[in-house]
C-alpha positions in Angstrom: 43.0 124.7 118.0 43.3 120.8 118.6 45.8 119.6 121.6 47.4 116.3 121.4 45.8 113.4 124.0 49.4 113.4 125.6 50.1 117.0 126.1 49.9 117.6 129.9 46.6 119.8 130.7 47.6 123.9 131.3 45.9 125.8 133.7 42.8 128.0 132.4 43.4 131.0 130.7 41.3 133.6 132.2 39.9 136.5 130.0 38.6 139.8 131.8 36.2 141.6 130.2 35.5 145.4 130.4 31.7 146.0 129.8 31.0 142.1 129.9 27.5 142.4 128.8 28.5 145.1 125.4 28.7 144.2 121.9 32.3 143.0 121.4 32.2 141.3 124.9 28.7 139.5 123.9 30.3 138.3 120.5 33.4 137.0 122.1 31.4 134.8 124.5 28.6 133.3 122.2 31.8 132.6 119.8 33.6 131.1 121.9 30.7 128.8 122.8 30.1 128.2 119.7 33.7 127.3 118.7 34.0 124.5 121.8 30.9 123.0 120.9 31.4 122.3 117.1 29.1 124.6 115.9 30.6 126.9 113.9 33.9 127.0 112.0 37.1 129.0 113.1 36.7 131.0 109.7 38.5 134.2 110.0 40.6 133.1 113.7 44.1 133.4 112.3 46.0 131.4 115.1 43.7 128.2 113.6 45.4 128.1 110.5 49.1 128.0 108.9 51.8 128.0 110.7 50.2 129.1 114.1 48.8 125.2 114.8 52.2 124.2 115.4 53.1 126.9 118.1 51.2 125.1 120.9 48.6 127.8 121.5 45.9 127.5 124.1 42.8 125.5 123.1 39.4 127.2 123.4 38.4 125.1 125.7 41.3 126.5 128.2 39.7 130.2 128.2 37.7 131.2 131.4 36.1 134.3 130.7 34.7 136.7 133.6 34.6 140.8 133.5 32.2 143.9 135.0 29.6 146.1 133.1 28.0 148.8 135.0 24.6 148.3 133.1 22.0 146.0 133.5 20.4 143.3 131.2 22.3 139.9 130.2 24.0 138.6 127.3 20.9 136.9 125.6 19.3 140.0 124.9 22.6 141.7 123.8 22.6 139.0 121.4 19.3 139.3 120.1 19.8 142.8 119.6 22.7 142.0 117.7 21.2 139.6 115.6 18.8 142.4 114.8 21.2 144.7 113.8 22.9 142.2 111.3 19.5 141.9 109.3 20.2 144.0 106.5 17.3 143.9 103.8 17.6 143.2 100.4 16.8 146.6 98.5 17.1 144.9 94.4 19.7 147.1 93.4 23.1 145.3 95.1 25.9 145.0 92.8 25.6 141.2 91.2 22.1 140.4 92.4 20.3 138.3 89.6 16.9 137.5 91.2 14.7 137.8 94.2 12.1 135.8 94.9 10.3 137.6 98.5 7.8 135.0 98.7 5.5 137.5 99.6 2.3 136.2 97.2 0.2 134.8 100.0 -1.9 132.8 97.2 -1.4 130.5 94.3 1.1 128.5 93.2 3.6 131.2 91.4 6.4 133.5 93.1 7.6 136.2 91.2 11.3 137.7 90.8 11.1 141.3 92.0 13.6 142.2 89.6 12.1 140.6 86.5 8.2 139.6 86.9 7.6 137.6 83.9 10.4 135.3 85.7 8.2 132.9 87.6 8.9 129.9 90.4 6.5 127.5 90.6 4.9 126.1 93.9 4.1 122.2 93.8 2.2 121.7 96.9 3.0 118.5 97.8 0.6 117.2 101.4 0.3 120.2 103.6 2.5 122.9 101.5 1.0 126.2 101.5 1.1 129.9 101.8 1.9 130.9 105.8 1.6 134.3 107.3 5.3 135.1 109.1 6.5 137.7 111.5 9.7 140.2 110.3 12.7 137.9 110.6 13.7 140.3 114.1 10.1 139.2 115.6 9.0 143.1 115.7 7.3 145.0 114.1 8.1 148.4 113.1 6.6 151.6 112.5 7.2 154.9 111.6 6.9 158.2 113.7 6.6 161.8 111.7 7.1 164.9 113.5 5.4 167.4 111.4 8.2 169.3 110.5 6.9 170.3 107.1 10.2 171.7 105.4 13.3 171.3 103.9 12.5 168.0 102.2 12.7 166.2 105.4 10.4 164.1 108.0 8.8 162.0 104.9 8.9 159.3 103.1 9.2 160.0 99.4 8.2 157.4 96.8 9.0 158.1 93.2 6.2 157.2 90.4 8.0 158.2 87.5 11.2 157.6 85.3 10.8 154.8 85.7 6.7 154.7 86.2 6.0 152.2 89.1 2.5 150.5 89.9 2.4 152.8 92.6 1.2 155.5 90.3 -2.0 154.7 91.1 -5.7 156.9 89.6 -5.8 155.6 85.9 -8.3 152.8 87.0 -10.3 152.3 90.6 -7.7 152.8 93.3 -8.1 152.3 97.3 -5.5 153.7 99.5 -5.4 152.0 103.2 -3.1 152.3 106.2 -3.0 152.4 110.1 -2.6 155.6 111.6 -2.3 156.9 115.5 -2.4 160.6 116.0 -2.6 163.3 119.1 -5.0 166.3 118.8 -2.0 168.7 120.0 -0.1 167.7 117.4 -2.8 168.0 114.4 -4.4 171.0 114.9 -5.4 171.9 111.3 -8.9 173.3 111.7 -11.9 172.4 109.9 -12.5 171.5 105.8 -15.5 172.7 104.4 -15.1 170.5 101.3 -14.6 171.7 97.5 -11.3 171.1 95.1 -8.0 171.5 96.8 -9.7 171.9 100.0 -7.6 168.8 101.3 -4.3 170.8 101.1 -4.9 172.8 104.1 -4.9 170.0 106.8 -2.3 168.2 108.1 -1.2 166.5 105.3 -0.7 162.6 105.4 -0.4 161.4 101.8 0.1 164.0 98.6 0.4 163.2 95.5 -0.6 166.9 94.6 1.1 168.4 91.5 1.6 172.4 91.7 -0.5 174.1 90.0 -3.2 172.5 87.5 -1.5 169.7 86.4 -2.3 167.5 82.8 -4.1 164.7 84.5 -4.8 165.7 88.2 -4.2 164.5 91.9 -5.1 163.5 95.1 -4.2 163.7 98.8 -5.6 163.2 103.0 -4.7 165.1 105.7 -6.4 165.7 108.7 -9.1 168.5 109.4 -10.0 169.4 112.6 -9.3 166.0 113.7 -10.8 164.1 110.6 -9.6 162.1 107.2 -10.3 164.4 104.6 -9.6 163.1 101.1 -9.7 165.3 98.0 -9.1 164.4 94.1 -9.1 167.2 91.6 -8.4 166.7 87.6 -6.5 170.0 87.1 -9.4 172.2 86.3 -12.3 170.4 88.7 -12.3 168.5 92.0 -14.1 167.5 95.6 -13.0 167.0 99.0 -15.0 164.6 101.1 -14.3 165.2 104.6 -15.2 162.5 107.5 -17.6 162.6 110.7 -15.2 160.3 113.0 -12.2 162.6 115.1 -9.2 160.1 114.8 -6.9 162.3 116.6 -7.6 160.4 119.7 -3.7 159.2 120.1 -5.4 155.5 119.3 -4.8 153.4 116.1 -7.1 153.5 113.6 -7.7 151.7 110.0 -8.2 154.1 107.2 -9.2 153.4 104.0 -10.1 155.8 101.0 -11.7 154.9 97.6 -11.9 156.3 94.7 -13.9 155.1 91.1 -12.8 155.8 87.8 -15.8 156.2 85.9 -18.2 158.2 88.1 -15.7 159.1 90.5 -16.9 158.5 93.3 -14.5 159.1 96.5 -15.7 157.3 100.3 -13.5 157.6 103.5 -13.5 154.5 106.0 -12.5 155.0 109.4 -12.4 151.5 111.3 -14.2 149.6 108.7 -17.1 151.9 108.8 -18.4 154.2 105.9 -17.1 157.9 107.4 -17.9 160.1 104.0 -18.7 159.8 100.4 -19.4 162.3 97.9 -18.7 162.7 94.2 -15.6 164.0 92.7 -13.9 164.3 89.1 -13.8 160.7 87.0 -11.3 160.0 85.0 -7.6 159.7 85.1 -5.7 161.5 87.7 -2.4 159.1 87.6 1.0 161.1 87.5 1.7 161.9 83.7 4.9 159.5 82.5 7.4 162.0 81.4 5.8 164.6 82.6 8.5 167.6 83.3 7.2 170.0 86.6 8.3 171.0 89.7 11.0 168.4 91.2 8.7 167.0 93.7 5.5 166.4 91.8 6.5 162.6 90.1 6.3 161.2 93.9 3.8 159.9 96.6 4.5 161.6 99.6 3.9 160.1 103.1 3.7 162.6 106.4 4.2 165.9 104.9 2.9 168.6 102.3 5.3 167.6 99.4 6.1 170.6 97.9 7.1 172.7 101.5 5.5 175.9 100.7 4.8 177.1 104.1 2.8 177.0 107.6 -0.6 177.4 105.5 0.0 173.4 104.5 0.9 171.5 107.4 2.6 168.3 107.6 1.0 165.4 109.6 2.3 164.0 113.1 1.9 160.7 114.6 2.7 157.5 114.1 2.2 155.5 110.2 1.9 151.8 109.9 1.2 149.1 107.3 0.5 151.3 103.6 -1.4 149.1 100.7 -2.3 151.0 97.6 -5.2 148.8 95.2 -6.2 149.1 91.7 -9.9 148.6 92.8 -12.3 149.8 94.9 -11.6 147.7 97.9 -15.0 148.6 100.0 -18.4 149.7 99.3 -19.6 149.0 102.4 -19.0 148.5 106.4 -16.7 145.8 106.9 -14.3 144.6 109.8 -10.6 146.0 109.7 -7.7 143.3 109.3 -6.6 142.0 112.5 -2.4 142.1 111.2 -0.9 143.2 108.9 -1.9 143.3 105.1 -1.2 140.4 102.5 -0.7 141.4 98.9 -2.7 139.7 96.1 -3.5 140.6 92.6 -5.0 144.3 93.1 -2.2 145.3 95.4 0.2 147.4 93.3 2.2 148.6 96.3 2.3 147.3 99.7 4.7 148.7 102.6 5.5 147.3 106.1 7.4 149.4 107.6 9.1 146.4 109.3 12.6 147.6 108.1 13.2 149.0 111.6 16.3 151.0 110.6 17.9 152.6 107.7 16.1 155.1 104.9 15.1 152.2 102.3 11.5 151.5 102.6 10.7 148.6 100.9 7.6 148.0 98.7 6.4 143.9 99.2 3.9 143.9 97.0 5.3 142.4 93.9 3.4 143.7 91.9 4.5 143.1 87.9 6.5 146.7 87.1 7.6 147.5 90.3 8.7 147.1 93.0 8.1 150.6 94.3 10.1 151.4 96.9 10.7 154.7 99.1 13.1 156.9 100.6 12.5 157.8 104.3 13.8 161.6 104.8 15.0 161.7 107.7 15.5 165.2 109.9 14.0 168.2 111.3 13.6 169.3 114.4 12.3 167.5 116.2 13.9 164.6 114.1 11.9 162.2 112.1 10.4 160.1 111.1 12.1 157.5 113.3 11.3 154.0 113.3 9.4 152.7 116.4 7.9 149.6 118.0 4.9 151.0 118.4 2.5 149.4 115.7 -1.1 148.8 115.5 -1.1 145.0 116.3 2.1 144.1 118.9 2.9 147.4 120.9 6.2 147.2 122.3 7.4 149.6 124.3 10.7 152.0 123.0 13.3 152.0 125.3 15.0 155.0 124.6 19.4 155.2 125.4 20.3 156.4 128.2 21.3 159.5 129.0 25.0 160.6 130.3 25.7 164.1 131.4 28.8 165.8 130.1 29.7 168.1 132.9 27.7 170.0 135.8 28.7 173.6 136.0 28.4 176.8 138.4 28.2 180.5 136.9 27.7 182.5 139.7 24.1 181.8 141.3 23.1 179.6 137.7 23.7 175.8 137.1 24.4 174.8 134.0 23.6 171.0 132.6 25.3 169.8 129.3 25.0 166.1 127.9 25.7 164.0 124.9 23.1 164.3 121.8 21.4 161.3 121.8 20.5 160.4 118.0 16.4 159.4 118.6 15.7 162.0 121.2 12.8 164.4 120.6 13.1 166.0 123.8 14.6 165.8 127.7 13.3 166.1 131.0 15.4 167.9 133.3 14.6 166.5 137.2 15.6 168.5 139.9 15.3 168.3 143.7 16.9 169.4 147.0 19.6 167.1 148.7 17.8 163.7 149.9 18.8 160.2 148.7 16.5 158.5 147.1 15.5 162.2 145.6 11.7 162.7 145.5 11.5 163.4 141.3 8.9 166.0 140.8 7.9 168.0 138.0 10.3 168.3 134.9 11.5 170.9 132.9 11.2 170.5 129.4 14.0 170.9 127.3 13.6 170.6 123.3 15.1 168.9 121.5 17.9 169.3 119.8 19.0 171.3 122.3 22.1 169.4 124.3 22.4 172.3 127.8 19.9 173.8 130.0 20.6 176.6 132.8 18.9 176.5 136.2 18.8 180.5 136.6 19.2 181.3 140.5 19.7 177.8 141.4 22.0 178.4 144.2 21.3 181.8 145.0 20.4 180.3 148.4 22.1 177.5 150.4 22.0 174.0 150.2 23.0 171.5 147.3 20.8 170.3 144.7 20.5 166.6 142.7 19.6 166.5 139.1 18.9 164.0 136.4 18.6 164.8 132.5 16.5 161.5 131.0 15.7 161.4 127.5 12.1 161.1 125.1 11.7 159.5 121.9 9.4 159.6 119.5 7.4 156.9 120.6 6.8 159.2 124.1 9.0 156.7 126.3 11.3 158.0 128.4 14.6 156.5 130.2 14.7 155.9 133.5 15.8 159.4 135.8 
């Protein structure tokens, strides 16, 4: 509110804060700034409006605030992180939305509606005007993390290619399929492919677009055997797997590209821009049928798992999944030098994913291609849980920083100990520390405790005498770990 010049100035009105540095204390304060300094509106602050300006309320410029907070870190990165958290992408399908233009062409001089692509905008380049590469609006890049649960429908991401049929249905023309990919040997441990139709199905599986059983036009998939990108097309009655010679289970990133030619076809595996396997499969058309009625899971593209959750035979992949493009050509013939960020979209790209959402289970396809977009589900679950979004990516590693953890209670049963704490939502295991009396404690070994299991009993723990100091810290799924 305004004050009048005359009215004699009031003492300051002083504001205490419990958690000074949390959300609501964080958007109280930059508010408030804002407010004094003109630059925002007091929209929604009842006591500026109606009858409330003539009760003689205290200005903003009288309030003092001041408080505690028992954690570290300052308000600026509070607010950044609440900045992030108010980024809510657009998805295409809000009530009332009428266009969307996501500038996301990189070339030319024509943008196209995502929701209607014959409905054009037109770029007049007018001195310097053109296309620019830009970071996500947070500034961080996301990717995703899959467990390798490989059941109940969950620790995927499930893109539908049918009803209505998407450019993403890709195999009725030359195709390329590339992404970034970082994945530990202990967590992979499908062994070798020997090669032949199908024989993909039996690694652990990183894209499937199988269909069960013969299928009218045929499939395709990669998974990993023994370490390696093997990549298999079969038309329903024929097929080949070409497996590579580069182990990528390494717990490094790697670029991955697979090809595949429609008249002779011809199928290659790239690992890191160089030429890792090629061999000769089925040509022809192996796009999903439109309107074809099978098994419920067969119309989609599935990322990180065995689609159809038959069993242990067909396990699911586990790692981390960045930056997916899907081409209607052959993209590479020979060696060339991997993208240094993250890929554009131009005419051949029929589907292009991200992974920059950072949150939610909408994962959006940027290509804009004409008769999509083609967008995905994340299914998210499992034990461990998955696939979570992470900083981790291929081209600005930042590390997680995983919540603290707080322990419910600390009990004694006879000579045990027993430890219970809160679930913490991105946890994929704990590390339980425990030492003999001493300040600071000398943290040795831990216990590992999976998740999502919230308790954990020391057995025998004070059988003899003595106390004992513990600490329960937490693990993502980006391997960081809070603080003990």
């Amino acid at each position: 509110m305004t004050v009048d010049e005359g009215e004699p100035r009031r003492s300051p009105l002083g504001i205490w804060l419990v958690g000074a540095r949390g959300a609501i204390a964080t958007s109280l304060s930059y508010g408030l700034a804002g407010l004094r300094q003109g630059l925002v509106d007091p929209i929604g602050v009842g006591t500026e409006s109606g009858d409330f300006l003539e009760l003689g309320l205290r200005a903003f410029d009288d309030m003092v605030l001041a408080g505690h907070e028992i954690s570290g870190g300052d308000l600026s990165k509070t607010a950044a992180e609440l900045a992030d958290d108010w980024e809510v992408p657009v998805v295409g399908d809000e009530p009332g939305l009428v266009g969307l233009f996501r500038l996301d062409e990189a070339s030319g001089d024509v943008a196209r509606d995502a929701l209607e692509p014959t409905r054009i905008m037109t770029l007049y380049r007018i001195d310097a005007t053109s296309w620019q590469e830009a970071s996500a609006p947070s500034g961080r890049g996301t990717a995703l993390r899959f467990r390798g649960t490989g059941r109940d429908d969950l620790d995927r991401v499930k893109i539908p290619l049918d009803a209505p049929a998407v450019p993403a249905d890709v195999g009725g023309e030359d195709f390329t399929l590339e992404w970034w990919m970082r994945a530990p040997a202990a967590e992979n441990e499908a062994g070798p492919i020997a090669g032949g139709n199908d024989a993909w199905i039996t690694g652990n599986v990183i894209l499937d677009r199988d269909i069960f059983g013969p299928g009218e036009n045929g499939d395709y998939g990669v998974s990993l055997g023994a370490g390696r990108i093997a990549f298999g097309v079969s038309d329903g009655m024929s097929g080949e797997t070409v497996v590579g010679s580069t182990v990528v289970t390494d717990d490094r990133w790697h670029h991955v590209a697979v090809t595949r030619r429609f008249d002779d076809g011809e199928i290659s595996v790239f690992v890191d821009g160089r030429l890792d396997g090629r061999a000769m499969g089925p040509p022809g058309d192996v796009s999903h049928l439109d309107g074809r009625v099978g098994m419920p899971d067969d119309a989609y593209l599935v990322i990180g798992a065995e689609k159809h959750d038959v069993g242990p035979e067909y396990p699911s992949y586990s790692g981390w999944f960045d930056e997916l493009r899907l081409s209607r050509t052959v993209r590479y013939a020979a060696d060339f030098a991997p993208p240094s960020g993250p890929f554009t979209t131009d005419a051949d790209t029929v589907a292009l994913y991200h992974f920059d959402e950072g949150r939610g289970d909408v994962v959006l396809d940027s290509s804009g291609a004409p008769g999509g977009p083609s967008h995905g589900e994340r299914r998210f679950g499992g034990t461990p849980v998955g696939p979570e979004w992470c900083t981790v990516t291929p081209f600005d590693e930042v590390p997680c920083e995983p919540s603290p953890m707080s322990l419910l209670f600390v009990a004694k049963t006879g000579d045990d100990v027993v430890l219970a704490w809160a679930e913490v939502p991105e946890a994929a295991s704990h590390r339980v520390y425990s030492v003999a009396l001493s300040w600071p404690p000398p943290w040795g070994i831990p216990t590992e405790v999976g998740f999502p299991a919230t308790s954990w009993d020391d057995v025998g723990a004070v059988s003899g005498s003595g106390s004992r100091i513990y600490s329960v810290t937490v693990v993502n799924g980006c391997g960081a770990e809070s603080a003990p």
